[in-house]
Every structure is written in structure tokens, then in C-alpha cells.
N, C-alpha and C positions, 0 to 999 in steps of 0.2 A: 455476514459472517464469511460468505464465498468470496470475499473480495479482500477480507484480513488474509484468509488462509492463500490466496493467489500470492498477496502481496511475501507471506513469508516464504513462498514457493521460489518466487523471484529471486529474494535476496540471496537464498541458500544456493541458488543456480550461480548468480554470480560471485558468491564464495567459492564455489566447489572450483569453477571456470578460474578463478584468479589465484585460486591454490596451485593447481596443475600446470601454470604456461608462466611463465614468470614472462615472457616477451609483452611485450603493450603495443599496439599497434595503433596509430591515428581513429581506425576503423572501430575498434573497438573501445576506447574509450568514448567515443562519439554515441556506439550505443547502447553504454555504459550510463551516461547521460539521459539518453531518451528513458530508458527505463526506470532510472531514477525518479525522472519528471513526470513519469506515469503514473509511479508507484507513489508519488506527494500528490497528486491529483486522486487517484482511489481513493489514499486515506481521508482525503480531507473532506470525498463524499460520505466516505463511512461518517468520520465524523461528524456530517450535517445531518445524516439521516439517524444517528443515533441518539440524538441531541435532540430531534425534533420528536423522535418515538417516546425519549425519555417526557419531554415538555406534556405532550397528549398524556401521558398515562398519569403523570402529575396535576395534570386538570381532571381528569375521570376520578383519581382517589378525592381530588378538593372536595369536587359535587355531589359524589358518593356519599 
């Protein structure tokens, strides 16, 4: 959950940042990128880990 809400922390950082400056500089779209490719890598641990918490707790109700 600390890693969805980072990720929407992120996003709304580079909305706020790309409201305000209308200039684009090399620099920043560069790390514009990286935090993009951060924030598909976070998610996609969320989604492994919550995929595999889901899988366990669907074997526990099976055997139960």
C-alpha cells in the first residue's frame, strides 16, 4: 500500500511541476523517464506481491 500511495505521490508531483513551467528542458524530461520507469517497476512489484498474497489466502479458504 506504501508503494501505490508513493507512486500517486509521484505522479501528482509531476503534474503539479508540468502545470507550472511550460519550458521542457533535455534535463527534465530525462528525469521524467527515470521516474516513470521507476514507478512501472513499483507497480509491477505491487502487483506480484499482491497476486501472490491473493493466491496464499485462496489456498488457506481451499483447505479450510
Amino acid at each position: 500500500m506504501k508503494k501505490a500511495f508513493a507512486m500517486f505521490a509521484i505522479t501528482g508531483m509531476l503534474f503539479s511541476a508540468s502545470c507550472g513551467n511550460k519550458e521542457v528542458t533535455e534535463e527534465t524530461t530525462e528525469e521524467i523517464e527515470v521516474i516513470i520507469e521507476e514507478t512501472e517497476e513499483a507497480t509491477e512489484e505491487v502487483i506480484e506481491e499482491t497476486t501472490e498474497e491473493v493466491e496464499t489466502a485462496v489456498e488457506e479458504v481451499v483447505e479450510g
